[in-house]
C-alpha positions in Angstrom: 7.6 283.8 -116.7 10.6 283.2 -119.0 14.2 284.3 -117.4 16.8 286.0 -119.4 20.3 284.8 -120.8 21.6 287.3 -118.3 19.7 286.7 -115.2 20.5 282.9 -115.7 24.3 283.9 -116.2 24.4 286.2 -112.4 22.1 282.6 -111.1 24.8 280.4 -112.5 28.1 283.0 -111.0 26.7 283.3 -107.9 25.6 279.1 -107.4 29.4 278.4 -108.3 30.3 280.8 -105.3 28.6 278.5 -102.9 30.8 275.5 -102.1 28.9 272.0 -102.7 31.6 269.9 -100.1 33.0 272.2 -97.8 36.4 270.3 -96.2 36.6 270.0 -93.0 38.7 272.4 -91.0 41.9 271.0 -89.9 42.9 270.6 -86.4 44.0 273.9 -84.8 47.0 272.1 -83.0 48.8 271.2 -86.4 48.3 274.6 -87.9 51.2 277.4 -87.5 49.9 279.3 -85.0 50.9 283.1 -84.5 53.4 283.6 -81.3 51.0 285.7 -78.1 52.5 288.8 -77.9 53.9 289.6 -74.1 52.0 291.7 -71.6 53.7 294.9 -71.3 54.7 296.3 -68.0 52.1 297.0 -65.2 51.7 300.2 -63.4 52.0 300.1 -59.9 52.5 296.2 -60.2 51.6 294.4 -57.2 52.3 290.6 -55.4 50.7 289.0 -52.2 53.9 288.2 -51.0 51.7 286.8 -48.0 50.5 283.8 -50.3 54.0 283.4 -51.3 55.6 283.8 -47.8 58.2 285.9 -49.1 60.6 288.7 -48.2 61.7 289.6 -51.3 62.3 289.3 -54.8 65.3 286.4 -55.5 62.4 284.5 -52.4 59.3 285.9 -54.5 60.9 283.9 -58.0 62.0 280.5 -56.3 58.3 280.4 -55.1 57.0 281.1 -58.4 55.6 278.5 -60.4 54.3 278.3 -64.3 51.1 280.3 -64.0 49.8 284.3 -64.6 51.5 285.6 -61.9 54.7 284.3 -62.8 54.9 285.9 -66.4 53.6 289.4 -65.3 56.4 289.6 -62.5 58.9 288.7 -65.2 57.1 290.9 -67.6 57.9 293.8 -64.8 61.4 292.9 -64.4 63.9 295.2 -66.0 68.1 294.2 -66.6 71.3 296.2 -65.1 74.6 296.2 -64.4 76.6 297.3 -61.6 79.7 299.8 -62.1 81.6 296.5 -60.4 80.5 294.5 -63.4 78.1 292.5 -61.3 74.7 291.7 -63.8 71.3 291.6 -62.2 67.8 292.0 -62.3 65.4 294.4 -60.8 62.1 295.3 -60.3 59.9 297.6 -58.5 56.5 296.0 -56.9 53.7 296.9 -54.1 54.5 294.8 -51.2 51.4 294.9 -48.7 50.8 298.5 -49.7 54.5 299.6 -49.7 56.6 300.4 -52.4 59.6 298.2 -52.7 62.6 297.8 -55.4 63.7 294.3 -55.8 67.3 292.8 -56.7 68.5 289.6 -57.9 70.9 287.6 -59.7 70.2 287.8 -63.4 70.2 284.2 -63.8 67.5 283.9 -61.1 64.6 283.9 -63.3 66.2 281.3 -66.1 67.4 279.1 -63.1 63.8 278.6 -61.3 62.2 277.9 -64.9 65.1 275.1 -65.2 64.0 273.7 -62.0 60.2 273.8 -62.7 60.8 272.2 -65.8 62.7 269.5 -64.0 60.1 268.7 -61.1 57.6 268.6 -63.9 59.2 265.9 -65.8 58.8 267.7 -68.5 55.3 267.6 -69.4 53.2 270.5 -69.1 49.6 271.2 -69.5 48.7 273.5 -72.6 48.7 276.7 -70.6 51.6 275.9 -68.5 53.1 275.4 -71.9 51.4 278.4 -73.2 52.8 280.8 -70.2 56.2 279.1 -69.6 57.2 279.7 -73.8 56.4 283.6 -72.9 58.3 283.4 -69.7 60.9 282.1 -71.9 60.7 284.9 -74.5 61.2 287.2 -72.2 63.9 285.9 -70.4 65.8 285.8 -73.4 65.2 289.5 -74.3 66.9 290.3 -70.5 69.9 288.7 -71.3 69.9 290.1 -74.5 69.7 293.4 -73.5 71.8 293.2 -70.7 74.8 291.6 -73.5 74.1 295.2 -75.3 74.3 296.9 -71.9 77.3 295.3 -71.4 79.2 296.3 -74.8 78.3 299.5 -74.0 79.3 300.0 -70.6 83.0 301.4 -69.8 86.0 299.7 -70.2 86.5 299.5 -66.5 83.2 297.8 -65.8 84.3 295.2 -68.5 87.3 294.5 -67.6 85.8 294.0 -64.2 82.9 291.8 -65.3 85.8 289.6 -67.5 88.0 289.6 -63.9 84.9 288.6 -62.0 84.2 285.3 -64.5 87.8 284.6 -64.5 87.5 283.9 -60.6 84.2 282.1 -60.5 86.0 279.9 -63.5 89.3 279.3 -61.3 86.8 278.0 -58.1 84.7 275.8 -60.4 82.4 275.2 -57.6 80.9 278.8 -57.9 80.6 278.7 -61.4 76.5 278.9 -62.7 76.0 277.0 -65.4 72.6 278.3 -65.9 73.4 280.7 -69.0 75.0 277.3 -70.3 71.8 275.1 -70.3 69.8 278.2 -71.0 71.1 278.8 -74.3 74.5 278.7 -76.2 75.5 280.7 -78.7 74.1 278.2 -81.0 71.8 275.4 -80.9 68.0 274.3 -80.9 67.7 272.1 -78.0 68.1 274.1 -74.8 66.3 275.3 -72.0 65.1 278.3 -73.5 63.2 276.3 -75.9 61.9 273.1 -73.9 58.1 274.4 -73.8 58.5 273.7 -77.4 58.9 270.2 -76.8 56.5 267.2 -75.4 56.9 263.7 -74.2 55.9 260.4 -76.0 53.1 260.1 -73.6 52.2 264.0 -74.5 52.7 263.7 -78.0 50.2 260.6 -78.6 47.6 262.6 -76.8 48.3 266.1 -78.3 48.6 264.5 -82.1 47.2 261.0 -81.9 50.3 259.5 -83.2 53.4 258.5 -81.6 57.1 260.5 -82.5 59.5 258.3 -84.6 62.1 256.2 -82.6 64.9 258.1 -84.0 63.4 261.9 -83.5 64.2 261.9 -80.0 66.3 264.8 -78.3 69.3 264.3 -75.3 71.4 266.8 -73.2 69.3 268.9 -70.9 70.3 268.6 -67.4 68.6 266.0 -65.1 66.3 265.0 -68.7 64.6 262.1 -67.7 62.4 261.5 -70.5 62.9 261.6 -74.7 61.7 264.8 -76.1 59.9 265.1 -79.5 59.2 268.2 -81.5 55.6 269.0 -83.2 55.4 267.3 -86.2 55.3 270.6 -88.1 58.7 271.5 -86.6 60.4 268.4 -86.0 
């Protein structure tokens, strides 16, 4: 049975459609990857303080260490400022069945990441590096919003907050450098983004190749290792 000019044209359309050497897909880790989103807030949000063997919140964060149960307590932490000009943190959690409402410094959180960072060396595995980049995130929105709080508080409170930095500054020894290391006003390399970064050792494994000699990165506190970029961001 003969086939017609037309049915051969749809045959001949629809065979260039199929690909004859499909390319392999590249590797997922060298491909731009969209950010996780954060978790949101949880209701009635809960920690065995037990397991922890803490009393309470700035205890509850220096016990913490790069895993789930880290982010959602940062996740459930909200920003304030006292009428004194004093900047914290807070959050309200389920402590053994009781409600409690936690306080800390604000640079608690961004100071126990620094240290974790620090006992680690600075190499991660892919979900420590996973959870502490969202830790990280929100971190930075808490100081950001509590800057904005700040602007908009009353001129009392800011002249109070300016009065209470000018003191710490004139007794350097109890001065925290943590919003230092954490992030300047400008700059790539700080604490804030050190979960983007990996070890020589790390990066051989992660990409197959080693870094170039002269991609390395200095000036963290206590770094005791060179740190590359991905290749895609370096």
């Amino acid at each position: 049975m003969s086939v017609s000019s037309t049915s051969r044209e749809a045959i001949r359309g629809a065979d260039a459609e199929i690909p004859r050497d499909p390319k392999p897909v590249k590797s997922v880790k060298r491909a731009n990857q969209v950010s996780p989103s954060l978790p949101g807030p949880i209701r009635g949000f809960a920690v065995d303080a037990d397991a922890l063997r803490a009393t309470n919140f700035a205890q509850i964060i220096q016990k913490s260490t790069l895993n789930n149960n880290f982010l959602k307590l940062v996740c459930n932490t909200q920003e304030n400022i006292s009428f004194w000009g004093s900047r914290y943190i807070t959050i309200s959690m389920l402590i053994g069945g009781i409600r409690v409402k936690g306080t800390a410094h604000i640079d608690a959180l961004a100071t126990r990441v620094i240290k974790l960072v620090q006992e680690h060396k600075f190499e991660y595995s892919q979900e420590e590096r996973s959870i502490g980049s969202l830790i990280s995130r929100k971190i930075d929105q808490l100081y950001d919003a509590n800057d904005r709080r700040l602007n908009n508080r009353n001129f009392l409170t800011r002249v109070l907050y300016v009065l209470r930095v000018f003191f710490k500054c004139f007794n350097f020894r109890n001065v925290s450098i943590t919003r230092w290391d954490w992030r300047e006003e400008e700059g790539e390399f700080e604490f804030c983004n050190i979960f983007k970064y990996y070890t020589k050792a790390q990066y051989k494994k992660e990409f197959g190749t080693f870094p170039g000699r002269f991609e390395a990165n200095y000036g963290l506190r206590r770094q005791t290792k060179d740190l590359f970029l991905p290749p895609n961001e370096s």
